[in-house]
KOLGUBA-861189 format. One record per residue (C-alpha): residue in three letters; y, z, x. Coordinates in nm, 4 decimals, always signed. Each point is the difference from the previous one (the first is absolute). Layout:
res | y | z | x
ALA | Y | Z | X
...
***
This chain:
res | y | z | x
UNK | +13.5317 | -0.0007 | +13.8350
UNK | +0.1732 | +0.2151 | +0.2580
UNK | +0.2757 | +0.0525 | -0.1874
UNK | -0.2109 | +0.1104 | -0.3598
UNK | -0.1508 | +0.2434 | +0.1859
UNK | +0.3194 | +0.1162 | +0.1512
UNK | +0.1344 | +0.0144 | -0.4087
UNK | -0.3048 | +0.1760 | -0.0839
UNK | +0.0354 | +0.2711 | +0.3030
UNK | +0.3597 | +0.0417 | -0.1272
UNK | -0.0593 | +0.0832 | -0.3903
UNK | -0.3220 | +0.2604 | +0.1149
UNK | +0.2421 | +0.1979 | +0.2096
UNK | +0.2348 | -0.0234 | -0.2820
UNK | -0.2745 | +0.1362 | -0.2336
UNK | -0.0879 | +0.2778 | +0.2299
UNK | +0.4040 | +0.0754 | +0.0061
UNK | +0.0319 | +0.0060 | -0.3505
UNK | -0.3375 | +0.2641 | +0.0195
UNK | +0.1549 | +0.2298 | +0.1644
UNK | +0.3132 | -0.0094 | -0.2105
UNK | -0.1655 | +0.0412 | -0.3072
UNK | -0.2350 | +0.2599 | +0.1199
UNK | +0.2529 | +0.2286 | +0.1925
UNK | +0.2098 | +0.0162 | -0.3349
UNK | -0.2791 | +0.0322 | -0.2291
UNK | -0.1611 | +0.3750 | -0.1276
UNK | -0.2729 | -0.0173 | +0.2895
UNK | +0.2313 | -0.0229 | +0.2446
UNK | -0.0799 | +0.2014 | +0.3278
UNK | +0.1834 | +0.2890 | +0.0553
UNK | +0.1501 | -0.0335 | +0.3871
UNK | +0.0992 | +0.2664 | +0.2192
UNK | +0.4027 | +0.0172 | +0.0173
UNK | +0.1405 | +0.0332 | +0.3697
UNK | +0.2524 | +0.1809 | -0.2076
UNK | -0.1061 | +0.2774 | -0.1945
UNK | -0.0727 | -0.1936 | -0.3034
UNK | +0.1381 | +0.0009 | -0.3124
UNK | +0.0084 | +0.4102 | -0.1160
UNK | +0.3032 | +0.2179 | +0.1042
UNK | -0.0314 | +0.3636 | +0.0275
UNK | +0.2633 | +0.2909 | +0.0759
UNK | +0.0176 | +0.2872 | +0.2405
UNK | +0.2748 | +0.2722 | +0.0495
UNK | +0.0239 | +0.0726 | +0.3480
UNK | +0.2109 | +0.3200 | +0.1409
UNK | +0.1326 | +0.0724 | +0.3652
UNK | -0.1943 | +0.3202 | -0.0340
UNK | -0.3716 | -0.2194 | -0.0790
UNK | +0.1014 | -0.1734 | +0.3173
UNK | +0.1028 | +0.3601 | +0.1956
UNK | +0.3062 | -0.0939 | +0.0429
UNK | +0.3435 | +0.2127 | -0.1344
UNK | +0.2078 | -0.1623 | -0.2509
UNK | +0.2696 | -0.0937 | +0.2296
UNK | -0.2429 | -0.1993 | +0.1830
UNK | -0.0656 | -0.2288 | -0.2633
UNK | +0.2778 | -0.2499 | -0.0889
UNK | +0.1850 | -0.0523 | -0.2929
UNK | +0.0157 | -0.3642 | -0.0006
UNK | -0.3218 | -0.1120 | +0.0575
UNK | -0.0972 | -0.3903 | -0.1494
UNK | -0.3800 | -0.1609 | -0.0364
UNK | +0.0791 | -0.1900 | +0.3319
UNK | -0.0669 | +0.3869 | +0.1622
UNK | -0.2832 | +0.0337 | -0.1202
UNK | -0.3774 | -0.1004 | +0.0655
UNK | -0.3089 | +0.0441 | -0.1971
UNK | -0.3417 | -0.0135 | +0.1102
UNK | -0.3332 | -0.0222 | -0.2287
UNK | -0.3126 | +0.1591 | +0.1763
UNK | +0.1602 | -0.2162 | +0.2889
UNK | +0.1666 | -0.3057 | -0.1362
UNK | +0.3527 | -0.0421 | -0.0743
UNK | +0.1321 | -0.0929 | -0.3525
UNK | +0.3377 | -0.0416 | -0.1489
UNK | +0.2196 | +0.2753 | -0.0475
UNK | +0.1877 | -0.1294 | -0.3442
UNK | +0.2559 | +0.2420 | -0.0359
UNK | +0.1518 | +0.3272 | +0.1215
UNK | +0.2438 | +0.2160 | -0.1599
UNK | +0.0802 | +0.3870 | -0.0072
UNK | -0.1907 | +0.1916 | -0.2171
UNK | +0.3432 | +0.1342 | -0.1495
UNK | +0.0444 | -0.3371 | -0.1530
UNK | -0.3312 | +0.0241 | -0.1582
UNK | -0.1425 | +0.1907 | -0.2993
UNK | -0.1159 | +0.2824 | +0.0881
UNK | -0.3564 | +0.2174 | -0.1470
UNK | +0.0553 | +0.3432 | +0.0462
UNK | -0.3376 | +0.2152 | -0.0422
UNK | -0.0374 | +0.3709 | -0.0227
UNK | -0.3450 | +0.1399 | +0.0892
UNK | +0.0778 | +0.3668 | -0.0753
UNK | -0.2209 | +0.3301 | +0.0188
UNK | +0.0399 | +0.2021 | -0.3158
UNK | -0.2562 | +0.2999 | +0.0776
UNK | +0.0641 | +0.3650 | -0.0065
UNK | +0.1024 | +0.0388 | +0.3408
UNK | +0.3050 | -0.2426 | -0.1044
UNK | +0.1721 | +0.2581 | -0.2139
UNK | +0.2740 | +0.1071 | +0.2282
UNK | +0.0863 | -0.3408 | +0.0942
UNK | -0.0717 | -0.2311 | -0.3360
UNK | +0.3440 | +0.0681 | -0.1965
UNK | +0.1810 | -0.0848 | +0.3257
UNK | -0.2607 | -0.3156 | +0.0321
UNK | +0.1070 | -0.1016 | -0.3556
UNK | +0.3533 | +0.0208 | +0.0466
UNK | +0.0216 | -0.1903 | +0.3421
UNK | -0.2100 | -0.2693 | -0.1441
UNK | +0.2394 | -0.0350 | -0.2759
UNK | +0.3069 | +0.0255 | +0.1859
UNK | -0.1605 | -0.2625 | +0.2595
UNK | -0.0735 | -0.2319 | -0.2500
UNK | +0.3328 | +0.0170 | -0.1648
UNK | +0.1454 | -0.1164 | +0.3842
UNK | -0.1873 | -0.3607 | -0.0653
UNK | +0.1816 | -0.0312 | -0.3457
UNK | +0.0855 | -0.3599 | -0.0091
UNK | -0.2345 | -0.1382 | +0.2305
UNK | -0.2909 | -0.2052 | -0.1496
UNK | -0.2927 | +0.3029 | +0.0582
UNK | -0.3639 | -0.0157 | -0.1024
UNK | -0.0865 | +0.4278 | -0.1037
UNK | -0.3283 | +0.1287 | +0.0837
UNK | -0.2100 | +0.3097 | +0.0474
UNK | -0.2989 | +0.1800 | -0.0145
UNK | -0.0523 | +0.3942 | +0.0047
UNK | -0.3301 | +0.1358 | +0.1440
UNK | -0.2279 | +0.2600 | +0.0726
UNK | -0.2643 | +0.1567 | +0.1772
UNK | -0.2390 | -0.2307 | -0.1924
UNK | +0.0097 | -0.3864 | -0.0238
UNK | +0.3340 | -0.1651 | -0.1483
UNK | +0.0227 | +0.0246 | -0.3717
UNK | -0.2417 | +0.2733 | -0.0621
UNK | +0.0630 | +0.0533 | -0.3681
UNK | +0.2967 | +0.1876 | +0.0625
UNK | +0.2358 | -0.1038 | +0.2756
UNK | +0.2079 | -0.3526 | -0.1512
UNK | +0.1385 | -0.3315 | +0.1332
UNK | +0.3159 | -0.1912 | -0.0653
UNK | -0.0648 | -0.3862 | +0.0485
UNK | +0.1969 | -0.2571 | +0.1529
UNK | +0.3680 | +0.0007 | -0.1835
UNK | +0.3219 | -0.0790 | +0.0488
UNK | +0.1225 | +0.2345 | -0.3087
UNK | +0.1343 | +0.2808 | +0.2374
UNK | +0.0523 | +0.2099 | -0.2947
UNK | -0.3287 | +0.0096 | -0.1288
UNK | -0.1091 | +0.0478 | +0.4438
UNK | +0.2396 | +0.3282 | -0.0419
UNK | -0.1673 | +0.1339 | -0.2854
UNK | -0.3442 | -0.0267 | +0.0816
UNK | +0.0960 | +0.1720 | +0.3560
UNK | +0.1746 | +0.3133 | -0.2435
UNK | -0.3923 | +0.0596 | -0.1479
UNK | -0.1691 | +0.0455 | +0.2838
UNK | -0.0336 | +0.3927 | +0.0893
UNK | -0.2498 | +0.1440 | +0.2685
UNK | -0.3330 | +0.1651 | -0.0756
UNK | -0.3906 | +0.0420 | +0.1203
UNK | -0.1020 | -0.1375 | +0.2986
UNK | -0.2866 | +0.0846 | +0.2270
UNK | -0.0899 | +0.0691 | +0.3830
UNK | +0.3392 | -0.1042 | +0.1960
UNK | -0.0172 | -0.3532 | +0.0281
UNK | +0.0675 | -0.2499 | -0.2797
UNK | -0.0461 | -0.3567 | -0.0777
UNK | +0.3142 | -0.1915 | +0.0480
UNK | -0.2280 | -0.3232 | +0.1716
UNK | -0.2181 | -0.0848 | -0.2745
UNK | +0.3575 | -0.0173 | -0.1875
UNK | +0.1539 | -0.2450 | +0.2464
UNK | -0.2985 | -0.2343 | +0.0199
UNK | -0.0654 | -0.0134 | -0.4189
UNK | +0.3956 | -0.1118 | +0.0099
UNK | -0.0717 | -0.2849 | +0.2260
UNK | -0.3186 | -0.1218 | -0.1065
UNK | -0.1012 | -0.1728 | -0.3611
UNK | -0.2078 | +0.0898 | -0.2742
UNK | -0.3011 | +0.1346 | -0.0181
UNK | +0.0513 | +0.1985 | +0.3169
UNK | +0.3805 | +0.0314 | -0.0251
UNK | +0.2548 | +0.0212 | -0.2462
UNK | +0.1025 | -0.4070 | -0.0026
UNK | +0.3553 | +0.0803 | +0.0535
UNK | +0.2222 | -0.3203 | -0.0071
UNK | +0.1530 | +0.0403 | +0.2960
UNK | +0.2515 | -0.3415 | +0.0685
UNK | -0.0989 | -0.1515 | +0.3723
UNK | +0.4012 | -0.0402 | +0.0913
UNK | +0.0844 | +0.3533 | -0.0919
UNK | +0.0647 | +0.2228 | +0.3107
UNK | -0.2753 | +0.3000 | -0.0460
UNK | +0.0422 | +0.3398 | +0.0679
UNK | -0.1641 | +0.2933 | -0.0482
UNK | +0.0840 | +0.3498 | +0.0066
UNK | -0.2608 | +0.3219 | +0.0294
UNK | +0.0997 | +0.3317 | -0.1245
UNK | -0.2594 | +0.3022 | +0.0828
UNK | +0.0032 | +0.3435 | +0.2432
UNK | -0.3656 | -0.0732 | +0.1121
UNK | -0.2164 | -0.2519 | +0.1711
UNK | -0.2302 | -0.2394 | -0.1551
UNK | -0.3491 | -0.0081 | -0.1283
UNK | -0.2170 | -0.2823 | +0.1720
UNK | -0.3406 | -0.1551 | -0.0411
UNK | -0.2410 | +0.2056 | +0.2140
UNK | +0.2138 | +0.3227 | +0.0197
UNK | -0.3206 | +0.1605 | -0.1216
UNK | +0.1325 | -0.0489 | -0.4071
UNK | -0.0478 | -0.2796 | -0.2328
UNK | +0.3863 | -0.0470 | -0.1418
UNK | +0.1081 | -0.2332 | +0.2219
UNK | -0.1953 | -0.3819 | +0.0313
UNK | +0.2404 | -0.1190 | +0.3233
UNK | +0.0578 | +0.1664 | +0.3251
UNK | +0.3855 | +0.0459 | +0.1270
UNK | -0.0317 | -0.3035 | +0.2769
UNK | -0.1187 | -0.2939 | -0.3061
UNK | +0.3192 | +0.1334 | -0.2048
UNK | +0.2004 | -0.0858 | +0.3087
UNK | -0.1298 | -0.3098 | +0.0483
UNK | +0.0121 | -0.1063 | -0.3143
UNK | +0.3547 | +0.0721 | -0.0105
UNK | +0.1408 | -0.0999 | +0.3334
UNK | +0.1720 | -0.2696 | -0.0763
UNK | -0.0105 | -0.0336 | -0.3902
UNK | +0.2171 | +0.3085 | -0.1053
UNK | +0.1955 | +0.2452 | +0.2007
UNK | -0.0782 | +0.3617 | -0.0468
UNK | +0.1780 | +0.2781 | +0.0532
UNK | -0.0762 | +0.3767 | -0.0355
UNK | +0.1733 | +0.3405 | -0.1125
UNK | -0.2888 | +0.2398 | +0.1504
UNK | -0.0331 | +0.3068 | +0.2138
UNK | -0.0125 | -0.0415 | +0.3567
UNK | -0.3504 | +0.0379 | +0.1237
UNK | +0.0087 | -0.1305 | +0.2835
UNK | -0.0770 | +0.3072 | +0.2231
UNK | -0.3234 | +0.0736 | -0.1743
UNK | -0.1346 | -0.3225 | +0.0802
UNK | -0.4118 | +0.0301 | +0.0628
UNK | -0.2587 | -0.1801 | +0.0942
UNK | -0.2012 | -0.1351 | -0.3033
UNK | -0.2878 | +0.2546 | -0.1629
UNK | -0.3843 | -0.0894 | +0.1064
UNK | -0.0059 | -0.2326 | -0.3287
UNK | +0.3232 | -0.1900 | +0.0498
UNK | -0.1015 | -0.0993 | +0.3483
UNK | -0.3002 | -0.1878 | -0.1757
UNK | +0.2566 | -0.1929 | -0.1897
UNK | +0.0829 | -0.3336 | +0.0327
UNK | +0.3927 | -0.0189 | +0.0371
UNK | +0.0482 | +0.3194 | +0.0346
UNK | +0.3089 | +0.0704 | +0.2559
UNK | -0.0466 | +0.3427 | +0.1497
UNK | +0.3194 | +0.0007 | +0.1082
UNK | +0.1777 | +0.0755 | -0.3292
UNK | -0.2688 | +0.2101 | -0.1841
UNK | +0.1657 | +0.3694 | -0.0478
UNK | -0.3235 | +0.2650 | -0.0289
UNK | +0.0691 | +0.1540 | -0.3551
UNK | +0.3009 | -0.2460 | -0.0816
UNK | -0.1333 | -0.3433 | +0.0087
UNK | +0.1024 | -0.2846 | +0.1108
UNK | +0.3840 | -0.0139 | +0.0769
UNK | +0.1842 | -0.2471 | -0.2542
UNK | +0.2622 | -0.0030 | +0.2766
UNK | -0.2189 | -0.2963 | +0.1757
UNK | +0.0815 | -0.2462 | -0.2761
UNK | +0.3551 | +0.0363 | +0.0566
UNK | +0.1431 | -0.0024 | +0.3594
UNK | -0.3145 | +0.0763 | +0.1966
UNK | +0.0424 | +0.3858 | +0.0437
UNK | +0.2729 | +0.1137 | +0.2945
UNK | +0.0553 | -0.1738 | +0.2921
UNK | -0.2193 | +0.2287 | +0.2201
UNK | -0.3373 | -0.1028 | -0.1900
UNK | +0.0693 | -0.2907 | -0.1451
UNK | -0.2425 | -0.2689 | +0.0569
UNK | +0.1013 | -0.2505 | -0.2659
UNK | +0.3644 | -0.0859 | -0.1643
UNK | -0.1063 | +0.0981 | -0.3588
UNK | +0.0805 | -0.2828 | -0.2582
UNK | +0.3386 | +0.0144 | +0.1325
UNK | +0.1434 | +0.3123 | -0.2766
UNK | +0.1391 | +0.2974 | +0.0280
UNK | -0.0811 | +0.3611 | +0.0094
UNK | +0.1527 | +0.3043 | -0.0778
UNK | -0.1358 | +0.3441 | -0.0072
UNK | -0.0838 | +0.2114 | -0.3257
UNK | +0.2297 | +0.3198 | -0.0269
UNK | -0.1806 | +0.3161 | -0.0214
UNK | +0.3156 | +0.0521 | -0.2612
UNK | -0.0875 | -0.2776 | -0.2262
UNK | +0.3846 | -0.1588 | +0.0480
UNK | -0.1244 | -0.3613 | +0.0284
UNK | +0.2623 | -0.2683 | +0.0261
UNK | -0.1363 | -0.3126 | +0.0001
UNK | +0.3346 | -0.1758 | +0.0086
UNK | +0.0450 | +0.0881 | +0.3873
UNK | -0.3461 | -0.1559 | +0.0200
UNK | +0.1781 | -0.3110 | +0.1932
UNK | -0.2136 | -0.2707 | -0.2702
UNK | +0.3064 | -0.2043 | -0.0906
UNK | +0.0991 | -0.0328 | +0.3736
UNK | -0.3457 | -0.0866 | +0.0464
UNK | +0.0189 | -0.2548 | -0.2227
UNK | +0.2660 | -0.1557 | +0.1707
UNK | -0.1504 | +0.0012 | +0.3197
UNK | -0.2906 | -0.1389 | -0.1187
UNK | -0.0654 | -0.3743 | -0.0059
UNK | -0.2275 | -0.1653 | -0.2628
UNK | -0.2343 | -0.3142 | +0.1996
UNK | -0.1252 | -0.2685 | -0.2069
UNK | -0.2646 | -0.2756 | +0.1295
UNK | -0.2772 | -0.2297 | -0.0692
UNK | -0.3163 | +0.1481 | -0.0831
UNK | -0.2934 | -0.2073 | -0.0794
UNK | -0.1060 | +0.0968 | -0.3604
UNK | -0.3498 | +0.0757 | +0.0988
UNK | +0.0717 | +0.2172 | +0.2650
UNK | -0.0179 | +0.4027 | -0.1296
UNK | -0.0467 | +0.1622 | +0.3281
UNK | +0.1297 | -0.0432 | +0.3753
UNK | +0.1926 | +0.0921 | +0.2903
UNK | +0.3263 | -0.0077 | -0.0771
UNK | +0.2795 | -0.0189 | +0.2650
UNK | +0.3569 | -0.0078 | -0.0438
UNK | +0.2512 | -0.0257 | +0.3036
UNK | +0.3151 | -0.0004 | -0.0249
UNK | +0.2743 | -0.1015 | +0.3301
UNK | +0.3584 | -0.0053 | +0.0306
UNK | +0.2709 | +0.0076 | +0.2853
UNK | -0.1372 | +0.2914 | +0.2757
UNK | -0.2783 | +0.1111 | -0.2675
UNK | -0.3245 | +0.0049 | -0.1802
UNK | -0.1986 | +0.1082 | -0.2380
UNK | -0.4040 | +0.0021 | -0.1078
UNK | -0.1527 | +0.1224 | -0.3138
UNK | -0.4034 | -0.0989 | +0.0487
UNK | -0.2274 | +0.0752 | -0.2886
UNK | -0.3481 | -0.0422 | +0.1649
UNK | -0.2003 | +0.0152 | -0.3849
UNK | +0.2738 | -0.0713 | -0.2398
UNK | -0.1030 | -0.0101 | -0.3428
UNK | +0.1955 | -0.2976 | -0.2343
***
């Protein structure tokens, strides 16, 4: 008797066993947390300059095994990590056509062109967007989608011309965000998750913002940088404002966002804050990790001393485990090696 009900103990716990196989594989599964980062990957460029650091501090051999990444506090894998000069690369123009542009546009045209033709060979996604004082698109100013037909990039850049325009500021941010996010409230660009991203701003003013007392602008300067930080690296050709730097006007300081330490009275926000952070002496921030270089008064841009292809190569693309469900965080990448390190933390980082 003892032993049938040691036999009939046996095949329950087998039946329970074979319960838990069958339900764990079937389609109502739970979903459990992964220690891990789960099953998603995602991709981030990161720069010596978004970590404040010089490029010679950054090494040129760096493997995954340097690098750590943390997910609002908990490590995942990092999969892979390669330079971003190995990667393909989007290249973005965001590029201010209105009158004021006139002197400098022809030379804007040409450098773009002649930059472009320095990538020949490399695998390139071409984009860009020309704006105004108004938002993007506003019947009149164009768009060149996503591309890697550098020919067709070239020509659309040899239509654009400068005209009309406004008060001083214009709308470059509204431009950046519509690039990034999908339809109905962006453009739905297709923009590959391994490509390195960069972006590069072309303008001689400052930048229209939610609550600068107009309506032509629906984010303020500090959500473009923190939507970008991180996902794309920016850099700016713009004049150097930095000396005119205010305090914010009596309805900015109402604004949620709002840094008043980069709103220019009468100019705008400075653009230069999306790429390096502003100079050294007031910077409070590294940027997204670009470069800038200051608009001349004579309209002689050259784009190729810009420094984006050494960029490029200094940069390092990280790729880790994301949990598929997770769309927001804080995101924290560090990076050691021999006698150094590195951080690059993204407190609301947008996936």
């Amino acid at each position: 008797m003892r032993q049938a009900h040691r036999i009939a103990g046996f095949v329950a716990a087998l039946g329970v066993v074979a319960l838990l196989i069958v339900g764990c594989s079937g389609s109502n599964a739970p979903t459990l947390p992964s220690p891990d980062g789960g099953t998603g990957t995602y991709q981030v460029p990161v720069t010596p300059g978004g970590a404040g650091l010089t490029s010679d501090q950054l090494p040129d051999n760096l493997k995954a095994s340097n690098f750590t990444v943390t997910l609002d506090g908990k490590p995942t894998r990092v999969l892979n990590v390669e330079r971003s000069s190995t990667s393909a690369l989007f290249l973005c123009f965001i590029i201010d056509t209105t009158g004021s542009m006139s002197r400098t546009i022809n030379s804007v045209k040409s450098s773009i062109q002649a930059f472009a033709d320095t990538f020949a060979g490399r695998p390139v996604i071409w984009a860009g967007v020309e704006y105004g004082d108004d938002t993007p698109l506003d019947g009149s100013r164009t768009k060149f989608d996503p591309s890697t037909d550098l020919n067709a990039f070239k020509s659309w850049i040899g239509t654009l011309s400068a005209y009309g325009g406004g008060d001083g500021p214009e709308n470059p941010l509204d431009c950046l965000m519509e690039t990034k996010l999908a339809a109905p409230n962006g453009y739905g660009w297709h923009i590959p998750a391994d490509a390195a991203r960069y972006y590069i701003v072309l303008t001689d003013i400052g930048a229209h913002e939610r609550g600068d007392g107009t309506d032509f602008c629906s984010y303020t300067g500090a959500e473009v940088l923190a939507a970008f930080r991180g996902w794309a690296i920016v850099s700016c050709v713009s004049p150097d404002l930095s000396s005119y730097w205010t305090t914010p006007t009596a309805v900015k300081s109402n604004e949620p966002g709002v840094d008043p330490a980069v709103y220019v009275s009468g100019y705008g926000w400075d653009v230069r804050e999306l790429a390096d952070g502003g100079p050294a002496d007031k910077r409070t921030h590294p940027g997204t990790g670009g470069v800038w270089m200051q608009m001349p008064y004579s309209g002689n841009v050259d784009l190729t001393t810009l420094g984006i292809s050494a960029l490029a190569s200094e940069s390092y693309m990280v790729t880790f485990a994301k949990p598929p469900e997770l769309s927001s965080g804080h995101l924290r990448i560090v990076a050691t090696w021999a006698g150094g390190s590195a951080t690059w933390d993204y407190p609301s980082f947008t996936f």
